[in-house]
C-alpha positions as YAML, in Angstrom:
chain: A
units: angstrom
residues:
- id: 1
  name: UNK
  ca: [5.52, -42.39, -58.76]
- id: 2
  name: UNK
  ca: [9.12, -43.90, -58.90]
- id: 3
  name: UNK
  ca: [9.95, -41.16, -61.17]
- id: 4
  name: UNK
  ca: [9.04, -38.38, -58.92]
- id: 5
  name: UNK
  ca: [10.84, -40.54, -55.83]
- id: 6
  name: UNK
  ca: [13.98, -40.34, -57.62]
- id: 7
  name: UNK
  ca: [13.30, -36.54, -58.40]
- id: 8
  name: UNK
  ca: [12.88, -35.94, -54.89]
- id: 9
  name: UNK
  ca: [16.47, -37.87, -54.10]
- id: 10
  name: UNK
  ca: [18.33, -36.33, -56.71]
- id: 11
  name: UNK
  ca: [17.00, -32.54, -55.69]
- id: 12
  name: UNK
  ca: [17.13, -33.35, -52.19]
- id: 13
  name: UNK
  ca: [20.67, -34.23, -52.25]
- id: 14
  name: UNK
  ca: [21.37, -31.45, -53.95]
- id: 15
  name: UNK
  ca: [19.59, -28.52, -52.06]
- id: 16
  name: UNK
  ca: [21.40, -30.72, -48.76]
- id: 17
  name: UNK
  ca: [24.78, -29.78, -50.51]
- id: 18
  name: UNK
  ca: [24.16, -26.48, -51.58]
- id: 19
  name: UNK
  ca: [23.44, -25.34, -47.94]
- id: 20
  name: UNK
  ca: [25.28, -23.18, -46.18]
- id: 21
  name: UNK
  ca: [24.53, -22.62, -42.74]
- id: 22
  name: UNK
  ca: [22.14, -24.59, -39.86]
- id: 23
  name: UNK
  ca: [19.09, -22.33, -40.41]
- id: 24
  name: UNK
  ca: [18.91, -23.48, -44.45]
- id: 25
  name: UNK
  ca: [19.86, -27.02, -43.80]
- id: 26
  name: UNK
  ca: [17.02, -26.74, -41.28]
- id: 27
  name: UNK
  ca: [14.40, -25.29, -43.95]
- id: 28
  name: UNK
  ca: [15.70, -27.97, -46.20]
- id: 29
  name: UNK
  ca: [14.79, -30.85, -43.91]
- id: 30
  name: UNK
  ca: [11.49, -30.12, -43.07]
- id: 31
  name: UNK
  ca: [10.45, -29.40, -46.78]
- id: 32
  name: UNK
  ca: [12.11, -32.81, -47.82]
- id: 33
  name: UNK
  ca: [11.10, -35.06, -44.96]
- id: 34
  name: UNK
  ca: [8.32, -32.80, -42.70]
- id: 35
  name: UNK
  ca: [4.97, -33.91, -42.04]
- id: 36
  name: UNK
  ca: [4.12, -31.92, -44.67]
- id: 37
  name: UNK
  ca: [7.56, -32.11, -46.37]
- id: 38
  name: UNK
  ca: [7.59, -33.42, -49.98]
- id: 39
  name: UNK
  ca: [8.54, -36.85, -49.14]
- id: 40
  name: UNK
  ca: [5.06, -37.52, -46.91]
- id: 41
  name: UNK
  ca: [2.89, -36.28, -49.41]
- id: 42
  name: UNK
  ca: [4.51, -38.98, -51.91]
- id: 43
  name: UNK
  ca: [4.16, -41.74, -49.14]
- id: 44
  name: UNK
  ca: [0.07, -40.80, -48.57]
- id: 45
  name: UNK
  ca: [-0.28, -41.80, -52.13]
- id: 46
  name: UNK
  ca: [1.27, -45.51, -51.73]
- id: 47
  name: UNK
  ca: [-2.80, -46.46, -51.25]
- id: 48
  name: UNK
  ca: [-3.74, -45.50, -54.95]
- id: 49
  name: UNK
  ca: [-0.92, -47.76, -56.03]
- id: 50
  name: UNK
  ca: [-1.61, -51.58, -57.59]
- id: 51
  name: UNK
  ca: [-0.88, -54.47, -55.14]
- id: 52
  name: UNK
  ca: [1.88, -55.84, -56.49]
- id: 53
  name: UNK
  ca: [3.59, -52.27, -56.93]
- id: 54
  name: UNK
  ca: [3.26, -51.20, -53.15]
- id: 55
  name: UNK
  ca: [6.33, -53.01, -51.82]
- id: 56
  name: UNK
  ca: [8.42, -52.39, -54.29]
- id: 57
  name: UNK
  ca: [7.56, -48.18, -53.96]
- id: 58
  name: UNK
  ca: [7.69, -48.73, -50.42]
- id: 59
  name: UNK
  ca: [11.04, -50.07, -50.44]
- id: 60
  name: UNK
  ca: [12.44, -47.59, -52.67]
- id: 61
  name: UNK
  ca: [10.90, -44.41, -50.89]
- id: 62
  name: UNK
  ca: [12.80, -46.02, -47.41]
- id: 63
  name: UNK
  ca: [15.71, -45.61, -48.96]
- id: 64
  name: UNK
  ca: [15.34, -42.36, -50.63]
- id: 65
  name: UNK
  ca: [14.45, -41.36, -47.10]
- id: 66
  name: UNK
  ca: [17.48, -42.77, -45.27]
- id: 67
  name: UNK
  ca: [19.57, -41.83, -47.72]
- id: 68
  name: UNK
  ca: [18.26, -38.02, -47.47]
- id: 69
  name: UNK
  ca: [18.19, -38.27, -43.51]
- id: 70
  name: UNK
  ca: [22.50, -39.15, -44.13]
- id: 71
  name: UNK
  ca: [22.72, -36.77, -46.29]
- id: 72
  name: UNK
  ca: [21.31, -34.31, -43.53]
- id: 73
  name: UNK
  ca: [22.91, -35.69, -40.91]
- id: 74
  name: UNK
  ca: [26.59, -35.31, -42.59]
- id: 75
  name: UNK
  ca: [26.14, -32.12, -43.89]
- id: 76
  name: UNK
  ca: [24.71, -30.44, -40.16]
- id: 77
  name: UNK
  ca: [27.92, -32.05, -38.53]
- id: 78
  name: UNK
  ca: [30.15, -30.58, -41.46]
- id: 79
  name: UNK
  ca: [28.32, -27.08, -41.08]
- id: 80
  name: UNK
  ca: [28.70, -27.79, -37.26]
- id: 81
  name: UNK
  ca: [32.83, -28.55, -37.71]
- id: 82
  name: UNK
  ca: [32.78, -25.25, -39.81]
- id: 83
  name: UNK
  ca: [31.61, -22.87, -37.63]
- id: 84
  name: UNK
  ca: [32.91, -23.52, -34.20]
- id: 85
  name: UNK
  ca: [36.44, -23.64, -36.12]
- id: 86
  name: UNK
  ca: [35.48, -20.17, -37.76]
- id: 87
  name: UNK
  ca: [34.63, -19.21, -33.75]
- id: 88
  name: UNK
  ca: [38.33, -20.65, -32.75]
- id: 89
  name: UNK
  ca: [39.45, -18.62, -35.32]
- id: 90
  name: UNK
  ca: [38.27, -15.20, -34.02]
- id: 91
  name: UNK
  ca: [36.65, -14.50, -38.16]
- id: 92
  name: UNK
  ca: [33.94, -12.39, -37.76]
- id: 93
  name: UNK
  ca: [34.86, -10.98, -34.25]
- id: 94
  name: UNK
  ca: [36.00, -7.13, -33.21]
- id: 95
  name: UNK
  ca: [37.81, -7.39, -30.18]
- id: 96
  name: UNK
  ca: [37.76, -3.72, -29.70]
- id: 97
  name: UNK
  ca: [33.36, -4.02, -28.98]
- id: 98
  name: UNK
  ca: [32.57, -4.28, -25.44]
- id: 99
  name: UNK
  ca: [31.68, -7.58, -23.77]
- id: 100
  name: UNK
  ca: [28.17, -8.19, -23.06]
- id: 101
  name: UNK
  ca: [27.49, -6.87, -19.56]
- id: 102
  name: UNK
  ca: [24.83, -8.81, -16.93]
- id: 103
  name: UNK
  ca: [22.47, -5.88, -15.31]
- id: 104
  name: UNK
  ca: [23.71, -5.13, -12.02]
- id: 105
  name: UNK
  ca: [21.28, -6.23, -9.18]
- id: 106
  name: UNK
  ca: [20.24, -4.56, -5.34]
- id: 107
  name: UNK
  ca: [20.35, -4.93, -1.79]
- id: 108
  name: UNK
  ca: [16.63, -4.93, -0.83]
- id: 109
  name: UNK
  ca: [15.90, -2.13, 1.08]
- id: 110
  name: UNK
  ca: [14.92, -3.92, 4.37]
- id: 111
  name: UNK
  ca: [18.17, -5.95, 3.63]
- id: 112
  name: UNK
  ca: [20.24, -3.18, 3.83]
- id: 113
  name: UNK
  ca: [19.20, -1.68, 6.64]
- id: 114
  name: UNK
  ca: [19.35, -5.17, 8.70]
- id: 115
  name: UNK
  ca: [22.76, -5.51, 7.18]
- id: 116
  name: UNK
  ca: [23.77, -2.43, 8.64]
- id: 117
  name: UNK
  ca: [21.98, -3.26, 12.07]
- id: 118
  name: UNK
  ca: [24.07, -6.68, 12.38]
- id: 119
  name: UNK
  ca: [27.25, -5.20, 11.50]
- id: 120
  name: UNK
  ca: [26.29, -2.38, 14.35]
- id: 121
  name: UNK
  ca: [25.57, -4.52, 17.04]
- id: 122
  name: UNK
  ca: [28.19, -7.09, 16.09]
- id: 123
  name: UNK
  ca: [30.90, -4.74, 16.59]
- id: 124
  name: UNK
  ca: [29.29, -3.74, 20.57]
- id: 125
  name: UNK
  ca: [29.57, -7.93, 21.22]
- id: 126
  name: UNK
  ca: [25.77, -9.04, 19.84]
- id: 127
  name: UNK
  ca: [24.85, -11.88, 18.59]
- id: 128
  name: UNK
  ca: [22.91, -12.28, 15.31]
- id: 129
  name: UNK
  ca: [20.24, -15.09, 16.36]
- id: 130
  name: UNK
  ca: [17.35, -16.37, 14.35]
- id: 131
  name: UNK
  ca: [14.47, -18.73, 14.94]
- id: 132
  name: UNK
  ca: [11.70, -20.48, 12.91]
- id: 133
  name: UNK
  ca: [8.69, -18.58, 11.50]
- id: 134
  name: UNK
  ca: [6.30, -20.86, 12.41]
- id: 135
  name: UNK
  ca: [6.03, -21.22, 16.24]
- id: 136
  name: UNK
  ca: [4.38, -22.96, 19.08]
- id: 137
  name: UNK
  ca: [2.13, -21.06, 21.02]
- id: 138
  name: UNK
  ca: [4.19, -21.18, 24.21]
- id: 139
  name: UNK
  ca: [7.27, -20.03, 22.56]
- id: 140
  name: UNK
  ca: [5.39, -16.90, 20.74]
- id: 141
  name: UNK
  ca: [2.87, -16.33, 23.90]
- id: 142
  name: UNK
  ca: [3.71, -18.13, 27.18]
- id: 143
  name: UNK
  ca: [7.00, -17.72, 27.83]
- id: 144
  name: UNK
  ca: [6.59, -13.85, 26.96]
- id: 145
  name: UNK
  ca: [4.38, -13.31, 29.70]
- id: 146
  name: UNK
  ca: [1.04, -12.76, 27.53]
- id: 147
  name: UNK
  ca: [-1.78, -14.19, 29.43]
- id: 148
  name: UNK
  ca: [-4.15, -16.64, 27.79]
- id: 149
  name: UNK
  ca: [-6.63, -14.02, 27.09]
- id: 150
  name: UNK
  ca: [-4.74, -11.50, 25.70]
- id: 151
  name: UNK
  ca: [-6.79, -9.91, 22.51]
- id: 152
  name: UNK
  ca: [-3.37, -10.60, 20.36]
- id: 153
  name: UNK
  ca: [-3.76, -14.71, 20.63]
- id: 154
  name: UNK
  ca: [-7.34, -14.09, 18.68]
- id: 155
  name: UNK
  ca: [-7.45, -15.68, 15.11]
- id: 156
  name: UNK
  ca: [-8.04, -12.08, 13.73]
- id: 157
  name: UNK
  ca: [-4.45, -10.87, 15.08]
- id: 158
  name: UNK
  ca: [-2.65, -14.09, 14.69]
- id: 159
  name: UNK
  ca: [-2.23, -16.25, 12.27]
- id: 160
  name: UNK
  ca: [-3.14, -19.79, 13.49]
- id: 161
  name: UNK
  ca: [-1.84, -23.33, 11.88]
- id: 162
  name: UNK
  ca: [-4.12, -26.08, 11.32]
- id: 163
  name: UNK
  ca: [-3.05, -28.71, 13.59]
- id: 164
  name: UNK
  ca: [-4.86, -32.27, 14.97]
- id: 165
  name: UNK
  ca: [-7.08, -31.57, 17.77]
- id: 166
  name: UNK
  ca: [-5.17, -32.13, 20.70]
- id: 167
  name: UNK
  ca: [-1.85, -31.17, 19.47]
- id: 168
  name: UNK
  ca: [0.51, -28.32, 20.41]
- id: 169
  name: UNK
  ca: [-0.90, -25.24, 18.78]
- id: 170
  name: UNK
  ca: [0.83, -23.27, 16.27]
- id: 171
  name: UNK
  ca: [0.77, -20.15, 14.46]
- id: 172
  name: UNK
  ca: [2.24, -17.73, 12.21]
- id: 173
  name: UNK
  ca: [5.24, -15.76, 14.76]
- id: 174
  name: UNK
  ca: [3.33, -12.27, 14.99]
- id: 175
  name: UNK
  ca: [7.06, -10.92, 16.55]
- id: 176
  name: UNK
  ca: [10.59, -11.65, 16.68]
- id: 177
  name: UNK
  ca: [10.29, -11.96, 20.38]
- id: 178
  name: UNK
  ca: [10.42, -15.50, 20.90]
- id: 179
  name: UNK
  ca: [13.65, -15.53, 19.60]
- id: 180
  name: UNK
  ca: [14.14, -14.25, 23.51]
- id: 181
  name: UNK
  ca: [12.73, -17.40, 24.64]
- id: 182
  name: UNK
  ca: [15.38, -19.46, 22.23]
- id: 183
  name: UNK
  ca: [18.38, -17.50, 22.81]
- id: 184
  name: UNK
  ca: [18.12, -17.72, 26.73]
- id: 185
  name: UNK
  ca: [17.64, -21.08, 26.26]
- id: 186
  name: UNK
  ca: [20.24, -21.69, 23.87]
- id: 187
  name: UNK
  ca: [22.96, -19.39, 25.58]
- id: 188
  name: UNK
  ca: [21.55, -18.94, 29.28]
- id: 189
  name: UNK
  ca: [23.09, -15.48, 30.76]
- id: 190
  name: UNK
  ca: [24.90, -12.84, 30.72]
- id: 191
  name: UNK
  ca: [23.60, -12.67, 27.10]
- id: 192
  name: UNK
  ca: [23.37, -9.51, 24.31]
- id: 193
  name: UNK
  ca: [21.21, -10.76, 20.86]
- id: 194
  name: UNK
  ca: [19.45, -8.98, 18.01]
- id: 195
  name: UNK
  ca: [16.52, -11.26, 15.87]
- id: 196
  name: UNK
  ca: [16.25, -9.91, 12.95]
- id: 197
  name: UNK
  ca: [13.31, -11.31, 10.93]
- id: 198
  name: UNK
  ca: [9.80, -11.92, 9.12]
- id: 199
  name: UNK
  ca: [6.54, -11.83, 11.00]
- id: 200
  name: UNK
  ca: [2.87, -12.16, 10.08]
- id: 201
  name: UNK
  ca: [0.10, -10.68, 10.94]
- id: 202
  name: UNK
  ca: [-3.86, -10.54, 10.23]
- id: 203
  name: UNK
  ca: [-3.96, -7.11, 9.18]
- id: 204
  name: UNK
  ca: [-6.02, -4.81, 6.79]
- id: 205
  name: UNK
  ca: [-3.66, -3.87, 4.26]
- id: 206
  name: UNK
  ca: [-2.94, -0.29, 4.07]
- id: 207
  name: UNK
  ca: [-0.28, 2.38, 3.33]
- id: 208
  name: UNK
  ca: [1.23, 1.79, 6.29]
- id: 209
  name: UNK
  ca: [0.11, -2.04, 7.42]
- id: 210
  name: UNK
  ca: [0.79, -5.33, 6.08]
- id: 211
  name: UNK
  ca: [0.46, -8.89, 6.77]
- id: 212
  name: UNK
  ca: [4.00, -9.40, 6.33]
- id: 213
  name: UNK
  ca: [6.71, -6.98, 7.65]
- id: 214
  name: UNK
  ca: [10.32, -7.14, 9.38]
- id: 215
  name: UNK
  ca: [10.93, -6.42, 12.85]
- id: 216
  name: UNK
  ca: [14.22, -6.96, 14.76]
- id: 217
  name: UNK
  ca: [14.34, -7.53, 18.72]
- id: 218
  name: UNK
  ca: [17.29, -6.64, 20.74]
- id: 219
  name: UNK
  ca: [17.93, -8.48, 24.38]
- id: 220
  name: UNK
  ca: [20.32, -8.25, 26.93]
- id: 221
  name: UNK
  ca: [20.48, -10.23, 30.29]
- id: 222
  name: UNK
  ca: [23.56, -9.83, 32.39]
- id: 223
  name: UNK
  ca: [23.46, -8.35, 36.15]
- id: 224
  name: UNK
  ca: [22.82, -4.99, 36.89]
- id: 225
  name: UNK
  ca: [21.68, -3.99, 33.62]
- id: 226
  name: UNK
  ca: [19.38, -1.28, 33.44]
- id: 227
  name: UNK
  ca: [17.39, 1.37, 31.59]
- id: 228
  name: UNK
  ca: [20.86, 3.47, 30.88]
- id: 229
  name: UNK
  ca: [21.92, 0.97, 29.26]
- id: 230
  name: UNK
  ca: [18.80, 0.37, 27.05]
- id: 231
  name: UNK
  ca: [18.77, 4.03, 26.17]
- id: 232
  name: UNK
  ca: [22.45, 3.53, 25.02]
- id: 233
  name: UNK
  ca: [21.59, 0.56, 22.96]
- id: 234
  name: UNK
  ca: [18.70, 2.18, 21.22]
- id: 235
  name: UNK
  ca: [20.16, 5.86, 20.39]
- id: 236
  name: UNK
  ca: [23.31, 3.77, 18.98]
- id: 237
  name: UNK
  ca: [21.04, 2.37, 16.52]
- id: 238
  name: UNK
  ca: [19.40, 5.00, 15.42]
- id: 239
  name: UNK
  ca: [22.73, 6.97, 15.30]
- id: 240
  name: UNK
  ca: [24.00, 4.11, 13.12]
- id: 241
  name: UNK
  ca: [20.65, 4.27, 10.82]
- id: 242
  name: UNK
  ca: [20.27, 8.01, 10.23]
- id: 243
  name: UNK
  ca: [23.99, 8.64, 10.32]
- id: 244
  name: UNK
  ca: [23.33, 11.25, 13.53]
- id: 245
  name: UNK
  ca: [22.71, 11.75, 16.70]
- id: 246
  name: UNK
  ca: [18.79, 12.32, 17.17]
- id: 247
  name: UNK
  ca: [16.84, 13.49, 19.84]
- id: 248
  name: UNK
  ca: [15.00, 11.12, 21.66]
- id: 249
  name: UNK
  ca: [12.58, 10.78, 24.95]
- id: 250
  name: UNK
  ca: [10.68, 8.02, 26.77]
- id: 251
  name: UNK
  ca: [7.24, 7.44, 27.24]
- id: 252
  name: UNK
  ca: [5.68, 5.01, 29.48]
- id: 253
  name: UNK
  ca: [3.95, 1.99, 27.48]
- id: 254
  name: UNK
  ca: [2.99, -1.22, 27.92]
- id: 255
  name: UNK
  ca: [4.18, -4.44, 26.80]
- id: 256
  name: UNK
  ca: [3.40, -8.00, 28.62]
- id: 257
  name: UNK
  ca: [7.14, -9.20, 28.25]
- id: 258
  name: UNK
  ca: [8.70, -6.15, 29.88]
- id: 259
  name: UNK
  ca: [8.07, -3.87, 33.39]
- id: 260
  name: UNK
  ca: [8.74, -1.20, 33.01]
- id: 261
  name: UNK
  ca: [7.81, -0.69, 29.93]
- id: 262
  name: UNK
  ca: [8.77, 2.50, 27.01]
- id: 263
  name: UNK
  ca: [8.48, 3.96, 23.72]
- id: 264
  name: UNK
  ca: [11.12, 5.32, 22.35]
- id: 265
  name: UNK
  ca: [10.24, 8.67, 20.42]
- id: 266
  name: UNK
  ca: [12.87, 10.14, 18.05]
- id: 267
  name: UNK
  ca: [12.76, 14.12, 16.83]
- id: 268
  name: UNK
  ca: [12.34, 13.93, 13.05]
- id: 269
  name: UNK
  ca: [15.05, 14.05, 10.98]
- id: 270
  name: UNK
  ca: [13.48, 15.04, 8.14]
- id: 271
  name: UNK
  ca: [11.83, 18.62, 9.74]
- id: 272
  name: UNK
  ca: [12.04, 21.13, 12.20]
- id: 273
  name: UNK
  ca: [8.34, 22.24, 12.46]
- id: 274
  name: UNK
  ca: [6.54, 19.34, 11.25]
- id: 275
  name: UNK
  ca: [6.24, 17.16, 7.86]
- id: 276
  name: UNK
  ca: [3.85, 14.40, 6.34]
- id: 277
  name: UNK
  ca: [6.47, 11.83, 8.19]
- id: 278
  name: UNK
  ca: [6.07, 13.37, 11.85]
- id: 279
  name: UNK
  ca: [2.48, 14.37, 10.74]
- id: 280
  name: UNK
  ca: [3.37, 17.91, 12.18]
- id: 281
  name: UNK
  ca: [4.51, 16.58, 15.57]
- id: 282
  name: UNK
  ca: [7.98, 16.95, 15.06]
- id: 283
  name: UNK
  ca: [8.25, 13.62, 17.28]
- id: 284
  name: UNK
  ca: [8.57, 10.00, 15.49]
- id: 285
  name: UNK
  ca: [7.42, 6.89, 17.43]
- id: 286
  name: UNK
  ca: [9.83, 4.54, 16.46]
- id: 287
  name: UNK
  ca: [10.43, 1.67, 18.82]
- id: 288
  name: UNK
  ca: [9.19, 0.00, 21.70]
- id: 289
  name: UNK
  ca: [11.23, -1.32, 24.76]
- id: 290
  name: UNK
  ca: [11.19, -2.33, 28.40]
- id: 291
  name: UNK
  ca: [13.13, -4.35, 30.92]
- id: 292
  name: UNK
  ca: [12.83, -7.50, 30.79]
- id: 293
  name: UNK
  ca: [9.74, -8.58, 32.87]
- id: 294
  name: UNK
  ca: [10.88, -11.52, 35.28]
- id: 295
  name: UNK
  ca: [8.18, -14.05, 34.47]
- id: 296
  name: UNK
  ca: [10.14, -14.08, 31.02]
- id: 297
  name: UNK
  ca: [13.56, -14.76, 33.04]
- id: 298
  name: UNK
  ca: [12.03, -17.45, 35.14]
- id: 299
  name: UNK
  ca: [10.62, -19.44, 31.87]
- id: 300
  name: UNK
  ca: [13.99, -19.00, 30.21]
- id: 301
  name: UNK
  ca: [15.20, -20.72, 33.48]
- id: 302
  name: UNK
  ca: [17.26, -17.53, 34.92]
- id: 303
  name: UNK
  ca: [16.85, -16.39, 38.20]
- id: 304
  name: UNK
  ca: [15.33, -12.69, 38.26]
- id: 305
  name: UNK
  ca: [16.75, -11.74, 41.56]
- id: 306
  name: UNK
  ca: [20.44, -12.13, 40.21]
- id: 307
  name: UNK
  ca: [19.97, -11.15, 36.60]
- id: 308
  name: UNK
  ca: [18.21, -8.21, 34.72]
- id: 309
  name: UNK
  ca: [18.19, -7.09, 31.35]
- id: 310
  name: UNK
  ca: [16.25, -5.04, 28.50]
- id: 311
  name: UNK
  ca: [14.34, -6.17, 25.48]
- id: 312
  name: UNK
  ca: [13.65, -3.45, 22.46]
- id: 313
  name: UNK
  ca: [12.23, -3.92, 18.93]
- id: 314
  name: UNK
  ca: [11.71, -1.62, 15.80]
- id: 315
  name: UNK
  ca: [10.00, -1.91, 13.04]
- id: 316
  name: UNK
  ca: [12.72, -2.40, 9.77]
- id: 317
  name: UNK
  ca: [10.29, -2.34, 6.98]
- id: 318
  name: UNK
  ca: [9.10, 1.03, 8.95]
- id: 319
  name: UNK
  ca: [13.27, 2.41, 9.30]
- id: 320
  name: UNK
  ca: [13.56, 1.53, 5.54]
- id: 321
  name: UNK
  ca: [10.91, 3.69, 4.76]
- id: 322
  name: UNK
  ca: [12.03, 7.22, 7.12]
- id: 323
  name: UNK
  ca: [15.64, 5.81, 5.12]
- id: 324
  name: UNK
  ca: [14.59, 5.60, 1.51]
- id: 325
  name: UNK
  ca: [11.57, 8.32, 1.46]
- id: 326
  name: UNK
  ca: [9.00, 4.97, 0.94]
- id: 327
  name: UNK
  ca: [5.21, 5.83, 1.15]
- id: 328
  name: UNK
  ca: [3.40, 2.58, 1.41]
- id: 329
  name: UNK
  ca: [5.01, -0.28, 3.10]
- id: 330
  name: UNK
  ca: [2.94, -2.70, 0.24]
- id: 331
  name: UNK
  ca: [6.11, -1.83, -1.88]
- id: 332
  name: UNK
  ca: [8.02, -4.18, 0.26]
- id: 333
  name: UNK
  ca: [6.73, -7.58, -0.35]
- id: 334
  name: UNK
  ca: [5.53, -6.56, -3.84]
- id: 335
  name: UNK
  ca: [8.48, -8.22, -5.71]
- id: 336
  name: UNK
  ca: [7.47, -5.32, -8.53]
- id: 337
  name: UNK
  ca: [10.18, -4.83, -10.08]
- id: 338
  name: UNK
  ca: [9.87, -0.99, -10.70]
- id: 339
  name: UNK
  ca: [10.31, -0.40, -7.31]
- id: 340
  name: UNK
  ca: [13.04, -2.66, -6.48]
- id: 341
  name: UNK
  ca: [15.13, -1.66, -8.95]
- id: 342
  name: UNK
  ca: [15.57, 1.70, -7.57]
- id: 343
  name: UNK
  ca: [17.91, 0.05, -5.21]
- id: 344
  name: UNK
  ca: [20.10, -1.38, -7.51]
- id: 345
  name: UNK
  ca: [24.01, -1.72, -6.39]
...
């Protein structure tokens, strides 16, 4: 067995010499001193050995080892030394190749077109204003004029937090609305705001619903503001979305937090007698609006008989859609990347 220990030290040091480069070293190394390595399968046999022979093998195959393990050790730092001088040296490189390039990433869609939005506004004197997506019921219900048994505070529209009986209920924000409630707050009057921003809601997943989608609400509270002025705000934006002025019209609808209260319809930009967007109307509903109703003024703490205003929201997972030609909102939140990388930069 001492025979075939100093075999092992004498061809050990000498494959260690002979190698080149990290990956042989490496091979080297585990065949020499691996668990399975040559100098293990020597050691496993120290058992077979006489008494008074096992200290004296055991000693000797210690030092074989150590003096392999400096052996590797010296040679990886000289193999180390060697290349990174042979990298300072440029040997082996072709400056003339091209660099390696990072793959460009994207604006998601609903990004961009809120980007756009904000820069819009921000240049006709709004604020950009955002709250929390988790809100107190007051904030998301109260304060917006929705009475206590309004179907939309039901646990299968709204999203409700588990919270200690007795405590301040909370839930999911199902709008950008109370971001309203905030800003008044935050600001008082005269006041012009968009809230751009995630909601949830508990819907049945479709083509064209989801339980997570972007809306952005547009205020303004100053005196003697009226629905010219709404109409103003809202064909602006859609001007600034679709890059033209549209046709649009009012219909009456209603919404707790405003009185009166619109939609906004927009003539499809994509058809003249009717496509799979319009669904053959020709007309596209696109956002909802109002003047602010004055229960929402007197919980912001604003006196209604001095000040007035409008509120308007729009759908921007729906506008990046009619933008981009997008079928089924579930794209959105998919995080697939076959889809997102179709709106690379």
């Amino acid at each position: 067995m001492r025979d075939r220990l100093e075999a092992l030290r004498r061809d050990g040091l000498a494959a260690v010499s002979e190698s080149q480069d990290l990956d042989t070293l490496y091979g080297v190394e585990s065949r020499l001193l691996g668990r399975t390595g040559a100098l293990t399968a020597e050691l496993k046999g120290l058992g077979k050995l006489l008494p008074e022979d096992r200290p004296v093998v055991g000693k000797l195959a210690n030092e074989i080892k150590q003096a392999l393990q400096g052996a590797l050790d010296e040679r990886r730092t000289a193999i180390e030394a060697s290349e990174l001088a042979a990298d300072l040296a440029g040997e082996g490189l072709d400056p003339s190749l091209p660099g390696a390039s990072a793959p460009k990433g994207g604006v998601h869609p609903v990004l961009a077109i809120a980007r756009e939005l904000e820069d819009l506004f921000s240049s006709m004197g709004y604020v950009v204003w955002d709250g929390p997506e988790i809100e107190s019921e007051a904030n998301n219900f109260d304060a917006l004029n929705i009475p206590a048994d309004h179907p939309a505070r039901e646990g299968h529209d709204t999203i409700w937090m588990d919270v200690e009986k007795g405590s301040t209920r909370r839930c999911l924000r199902t709008h950008t609305s109370p971001v309203q409630v905030r800003a008044l707050r935050e600001f008082g009057a005269p006041l012009r705001v968009i809230a751009p921003g995630r909601v949830f809601r508990q819907e049945a997943q479709d083509a064209t619903h989801d339980h997570t989608f972007h809306q952005m609400e547009g205020l303004v509270v100053d005196k003697g503001v009226g629905v010219p002025h709404m109409l103003h705000a809202m064909n602006s934006l859609l001007e600034g979305v679709f890059g033209r002025k549209l046709e649009t019209r009012l219909r009456p609808g209603f919404f707790p937090f405003v009185e009166p209260g619109f939609e906004l319809d927009a003539r499809c930009p994509f058809c003249k007698e009717g496509c799979k967007v319009c669904k053959g109307s020709t007309w596209i509903e696109l956002m909802p609006g109002g003047l602010v109703h004055p229960n929402v003024l007197t919980a912001a703490g604003l006196d209604p008989e001095e000040y007035s205003g409008f509120a308007f929201g729009l759908g921007l997972s729906r506008i990046a859609m009619l933008r981009y030609g997008i079928n089924d909102i579930r794209w959105m939140m998919s995080g697939d990347l076959r889809f997102l990388e179709q709106f690379q930069a």
